[in-house]
VMD Tcl script that draws the C-alpha trace (Angstrom):
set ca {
  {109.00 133.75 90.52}
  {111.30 132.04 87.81}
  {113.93 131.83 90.37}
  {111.46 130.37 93.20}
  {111.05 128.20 90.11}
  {114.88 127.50 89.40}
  {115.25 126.07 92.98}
  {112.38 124.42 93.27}
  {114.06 122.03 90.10}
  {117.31 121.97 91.38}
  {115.54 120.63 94.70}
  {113.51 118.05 93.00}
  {116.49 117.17 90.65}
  {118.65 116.95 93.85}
  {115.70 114.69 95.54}
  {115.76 112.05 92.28}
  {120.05 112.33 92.72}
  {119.56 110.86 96.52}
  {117.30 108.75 96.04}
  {118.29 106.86 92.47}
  {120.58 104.39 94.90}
  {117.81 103.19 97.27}
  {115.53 102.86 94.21}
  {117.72 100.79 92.60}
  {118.78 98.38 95.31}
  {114.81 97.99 95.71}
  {114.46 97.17 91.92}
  {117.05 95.09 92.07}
  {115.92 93.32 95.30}
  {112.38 93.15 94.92}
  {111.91 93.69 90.64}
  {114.55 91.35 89.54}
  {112.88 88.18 91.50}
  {109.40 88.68 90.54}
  {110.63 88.85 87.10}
  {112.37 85.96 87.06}
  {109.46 84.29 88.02}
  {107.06 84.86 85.60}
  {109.85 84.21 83.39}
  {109.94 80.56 85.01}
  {106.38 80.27 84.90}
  {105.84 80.42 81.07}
  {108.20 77.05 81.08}
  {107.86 73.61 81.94}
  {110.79 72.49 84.27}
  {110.92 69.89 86.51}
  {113.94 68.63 87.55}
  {112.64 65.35 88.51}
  {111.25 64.43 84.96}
  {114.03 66.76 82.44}
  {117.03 68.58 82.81}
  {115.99 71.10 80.15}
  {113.01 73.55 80.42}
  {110.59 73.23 78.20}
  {108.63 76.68 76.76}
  {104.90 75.71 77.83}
  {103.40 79.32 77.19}
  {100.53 79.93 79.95}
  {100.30 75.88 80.55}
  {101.11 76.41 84.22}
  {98.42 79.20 85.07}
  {95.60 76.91 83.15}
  {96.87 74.19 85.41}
  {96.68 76.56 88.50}
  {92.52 77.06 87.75}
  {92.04 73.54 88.12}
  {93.88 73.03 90.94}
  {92.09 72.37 93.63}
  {95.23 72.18 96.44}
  {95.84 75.55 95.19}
  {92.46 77.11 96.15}
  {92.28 75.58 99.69}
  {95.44 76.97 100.43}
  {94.87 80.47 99.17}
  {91.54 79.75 100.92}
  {93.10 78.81 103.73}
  {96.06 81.83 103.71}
  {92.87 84.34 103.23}
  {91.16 82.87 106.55}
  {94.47 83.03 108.44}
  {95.16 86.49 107.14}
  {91.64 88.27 108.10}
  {91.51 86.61 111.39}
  {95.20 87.43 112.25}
  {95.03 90.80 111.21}
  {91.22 91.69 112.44}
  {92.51 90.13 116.02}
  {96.25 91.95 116.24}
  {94.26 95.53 115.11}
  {91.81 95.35 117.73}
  {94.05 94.24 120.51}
  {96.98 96.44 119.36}
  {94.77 99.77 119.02}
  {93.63 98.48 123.34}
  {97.37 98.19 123.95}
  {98.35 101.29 122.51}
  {95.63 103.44 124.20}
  {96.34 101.87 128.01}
  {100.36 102.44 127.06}
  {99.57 106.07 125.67}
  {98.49 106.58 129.49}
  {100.30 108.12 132.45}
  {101.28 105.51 135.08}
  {103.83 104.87 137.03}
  {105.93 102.08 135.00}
  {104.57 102.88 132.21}
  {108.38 103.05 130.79}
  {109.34 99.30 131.75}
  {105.87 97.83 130.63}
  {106.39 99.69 127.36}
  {109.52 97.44 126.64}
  {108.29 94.28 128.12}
  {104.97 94.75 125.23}
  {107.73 94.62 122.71}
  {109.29 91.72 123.70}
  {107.12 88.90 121.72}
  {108.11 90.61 118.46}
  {111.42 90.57 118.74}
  {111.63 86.99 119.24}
  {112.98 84.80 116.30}
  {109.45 83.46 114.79}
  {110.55 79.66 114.26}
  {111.46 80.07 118.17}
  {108.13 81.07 119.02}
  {106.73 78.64 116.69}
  {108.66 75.93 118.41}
  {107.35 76.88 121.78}
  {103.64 77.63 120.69}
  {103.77 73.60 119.45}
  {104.78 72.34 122.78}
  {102.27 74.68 124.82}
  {99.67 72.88 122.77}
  {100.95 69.65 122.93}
  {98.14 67.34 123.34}
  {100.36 65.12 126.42}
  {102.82 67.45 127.63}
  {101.25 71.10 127.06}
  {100.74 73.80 129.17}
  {97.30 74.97 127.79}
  {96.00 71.23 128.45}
  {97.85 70.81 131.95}
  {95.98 74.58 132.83}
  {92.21 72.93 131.45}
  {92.62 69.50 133.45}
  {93.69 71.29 136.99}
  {89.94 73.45 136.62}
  {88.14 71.00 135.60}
  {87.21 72.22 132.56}
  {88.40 68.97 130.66}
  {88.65 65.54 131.47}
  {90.79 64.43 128.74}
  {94.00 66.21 126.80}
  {92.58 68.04 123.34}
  {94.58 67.22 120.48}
  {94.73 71.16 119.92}
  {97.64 70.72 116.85}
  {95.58 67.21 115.44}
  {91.88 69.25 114.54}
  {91.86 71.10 111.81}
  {89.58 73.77 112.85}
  {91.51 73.66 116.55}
  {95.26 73.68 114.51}
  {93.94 76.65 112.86}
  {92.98 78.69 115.88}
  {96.05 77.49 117.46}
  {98.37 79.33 115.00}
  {96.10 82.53 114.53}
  {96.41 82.74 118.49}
  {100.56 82.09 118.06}
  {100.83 84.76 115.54}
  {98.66 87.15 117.04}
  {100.36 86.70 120.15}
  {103.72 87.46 118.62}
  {102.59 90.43 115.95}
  {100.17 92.48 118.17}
  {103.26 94.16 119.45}
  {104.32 95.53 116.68}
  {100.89 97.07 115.36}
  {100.36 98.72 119.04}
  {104.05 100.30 119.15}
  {102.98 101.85 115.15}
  {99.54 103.35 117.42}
  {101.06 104.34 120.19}
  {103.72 106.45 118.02}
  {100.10 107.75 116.06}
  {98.63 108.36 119.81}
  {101.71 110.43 120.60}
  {101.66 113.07 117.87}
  {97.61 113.97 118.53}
  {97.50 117.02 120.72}
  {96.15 117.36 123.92}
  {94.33 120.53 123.67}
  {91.73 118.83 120.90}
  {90.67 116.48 123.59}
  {90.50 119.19 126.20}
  {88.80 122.07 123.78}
  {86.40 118.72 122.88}
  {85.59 118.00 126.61}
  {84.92 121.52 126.94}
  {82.31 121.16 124.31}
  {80.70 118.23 126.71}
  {82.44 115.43 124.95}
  {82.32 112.54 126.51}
  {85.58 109.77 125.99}
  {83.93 107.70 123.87}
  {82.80 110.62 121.34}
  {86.27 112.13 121.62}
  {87.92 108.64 120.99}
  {85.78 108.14 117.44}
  {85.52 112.09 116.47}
  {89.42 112.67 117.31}
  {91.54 109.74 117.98}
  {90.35 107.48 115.15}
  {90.12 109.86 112.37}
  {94.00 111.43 113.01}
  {95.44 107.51 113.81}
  {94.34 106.28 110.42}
  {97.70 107.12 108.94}
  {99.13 104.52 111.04}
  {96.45 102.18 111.02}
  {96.21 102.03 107.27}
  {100.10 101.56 107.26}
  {100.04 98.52 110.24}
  {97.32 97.05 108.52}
  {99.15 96.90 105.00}
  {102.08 95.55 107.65}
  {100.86 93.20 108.42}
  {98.41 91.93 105.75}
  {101.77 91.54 103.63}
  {103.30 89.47 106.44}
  {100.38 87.55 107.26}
  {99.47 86.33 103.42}
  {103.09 85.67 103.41}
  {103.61 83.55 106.54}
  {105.66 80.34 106.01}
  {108.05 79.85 109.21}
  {105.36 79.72 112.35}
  {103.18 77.39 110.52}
  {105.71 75.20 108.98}
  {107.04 74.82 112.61}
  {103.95 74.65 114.70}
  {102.02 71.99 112.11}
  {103.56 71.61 108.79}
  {100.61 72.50 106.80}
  {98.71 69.69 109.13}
  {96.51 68.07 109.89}
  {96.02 67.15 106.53}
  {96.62 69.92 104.50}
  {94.04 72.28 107.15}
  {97.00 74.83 107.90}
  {98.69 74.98 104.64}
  {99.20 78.40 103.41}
  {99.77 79.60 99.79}
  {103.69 79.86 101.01}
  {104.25 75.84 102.36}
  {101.99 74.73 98.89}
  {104.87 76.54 96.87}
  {107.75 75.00 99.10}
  {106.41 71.49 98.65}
  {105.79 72.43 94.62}
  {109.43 73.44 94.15}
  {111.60 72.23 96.41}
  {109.43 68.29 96.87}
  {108.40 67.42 94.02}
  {110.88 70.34 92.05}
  {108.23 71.59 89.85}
  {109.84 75.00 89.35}
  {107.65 75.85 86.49}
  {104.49 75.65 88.37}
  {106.70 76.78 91.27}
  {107.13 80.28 89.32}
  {103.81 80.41 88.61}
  {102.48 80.08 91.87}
  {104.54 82.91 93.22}
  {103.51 85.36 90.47}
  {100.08 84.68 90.96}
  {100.24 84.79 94.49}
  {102.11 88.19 94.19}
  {99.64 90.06 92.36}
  {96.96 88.98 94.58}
  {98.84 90.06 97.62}
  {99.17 93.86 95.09}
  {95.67 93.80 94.27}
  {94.76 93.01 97.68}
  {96.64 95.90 99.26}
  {95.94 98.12 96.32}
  {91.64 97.86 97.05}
  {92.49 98.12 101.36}
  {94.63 101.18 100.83}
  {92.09 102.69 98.28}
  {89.16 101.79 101.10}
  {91.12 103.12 103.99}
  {92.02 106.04 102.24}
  {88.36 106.87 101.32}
  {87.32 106.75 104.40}
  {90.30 108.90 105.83}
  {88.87 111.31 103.48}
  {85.46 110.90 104.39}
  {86.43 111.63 108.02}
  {88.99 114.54 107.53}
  {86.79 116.99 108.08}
  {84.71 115.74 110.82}
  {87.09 117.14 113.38}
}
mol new
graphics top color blue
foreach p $ca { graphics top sphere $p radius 0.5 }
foreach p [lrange $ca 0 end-1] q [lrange $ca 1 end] { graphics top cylinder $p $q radius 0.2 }
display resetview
């Protein structure tokens, strides 16, 4: 027992060795800027009014509650986010079950699903803006030839229609990415549950919610954190496709704090945007994991 015990310590002392690089380099990378900013954030610096910064205390975060440019756009980012995320889940998890299939080709469509996500994003961006270009666009062009319109839509000049137009962009380029995470979850399910549950007189639909939901929340809770971090994050698609536009009905949390620093170079305010923003983005994920979780563990045992 004490030498069961002996190892077990050198294992777990041999573990911390490894890994004391990697957590490092993540401190460094990911600690060090966050810090940084909330040491910013407790100043007053703008480079367009002083050289110096000025020690303002928690000026910048009382200015943040009454800001109302602030709110839209974390308003806005929150909308963008749920749709985004709701959309690429549901259309991924399709994806993934028709790839997790046996057909012939299955191999070459596999790759060509892929394909959207490894484009560069201001690329896609770039191209998304000139399908829905109200003169010269694709999507219009399509509408006019079947009738469906008489006139071009000004898809990227509406607010409401500027908004769907990058959800659709971005879902278009990240569902990829959450169906490859299923399929991979699809793969490592058995096949003799689904057979020894057929047996039982399961039907696909009760096999697909008793079986293949409860063991592919694993990877569901990990695309959706995924992407929910990418999605409240997003800066380069919408800065390409509208620029925060039409006035202001696209601008995430991400273009408010470009315009805040490196505009009018308010890096004070700049700071303090960021560190708020991050520890909504960590509370955020925080309550979805601790939801998803409790419902993994709700469901563990209904297989």
């Amino acid at each position: 027992m004490t030498n069961l015990h002996t190892l077990r310590g050198r294992e777990q002392r041999t573990a911390w060795i490894l890994l004391t690089p990697a957590l490092l380099l993540l401190l460094f990378v990911f600690g060090y800027p966050i810090l940084r900013a909330f040491w910013l954030s407790v100043f007053t610096k703008n480079l367009a009014t002083e050289l110096q910064p000025v020690f303002s205390g928690l000026d910048n975060y009382v200015r943040m509650a009454g800001d109302g440019r602030f709110w839209q756009s974390l308003w806005t980012t929150t909308a963008f986010t749920t749709a985004s995320v709701l959309s690429e889940l549901l259309l991924g998890l399709l994806i993934a079950l028709v790839l997790n299939q046996a057909f012939f080709g299955r191999g070459i469509l596999r790759t060509i699903a892929i394909l959207p996500w490894a484009l560069p994003t201001a690329l896609i961006g770039l191209a998304w803006a000139w399908i829905f270009n109200d003169q010269f666009g694709i999507v219009n062009d399509i509408l006019l030839r079947l009738g469906l319109i008489k006139t071009g839509i000004n898809w990227l000049g509406d607010p409401t229609l500027a908004m769907l137009a990058v959800i659709f962009a971005d879902v278009w380029k990240t569902t990829p990415f959450i169906s490859i995470l299923l399929l991979a979850g699809l793969q490592s399910i058995s096949k003799d549950l689904y057979e020894a549950y057929s047996v039982d007189g399961a039907n696909a639909w009760q096999s697909f919610r008793n079986i293949t939901l409860p063991l592919l929340l694993p990877q569901i809770l990990i695309a959706v954190l995924f992407r929910f971090a990418q999605a409240f994050g997003i800066f380069d698609l919408i800065a390409v496709m509208t620029g925060g536009g039409p006035g202001g009905a696209t601008e995430v949390v991400s273009l408010y704090i470009y315009s805040t620093v490196m505009r009018y170079l308010d890096f004070g305010y700049g700071a303090a945007l960021v560190v708020v923003t991050f520890l909504i983005l960590i509370a955020a994920v925080a309550i979805a994991s601790f939801l998803l979780n409790k419902y993994r563990a709700k469901t563990s045992g209904v297989i």
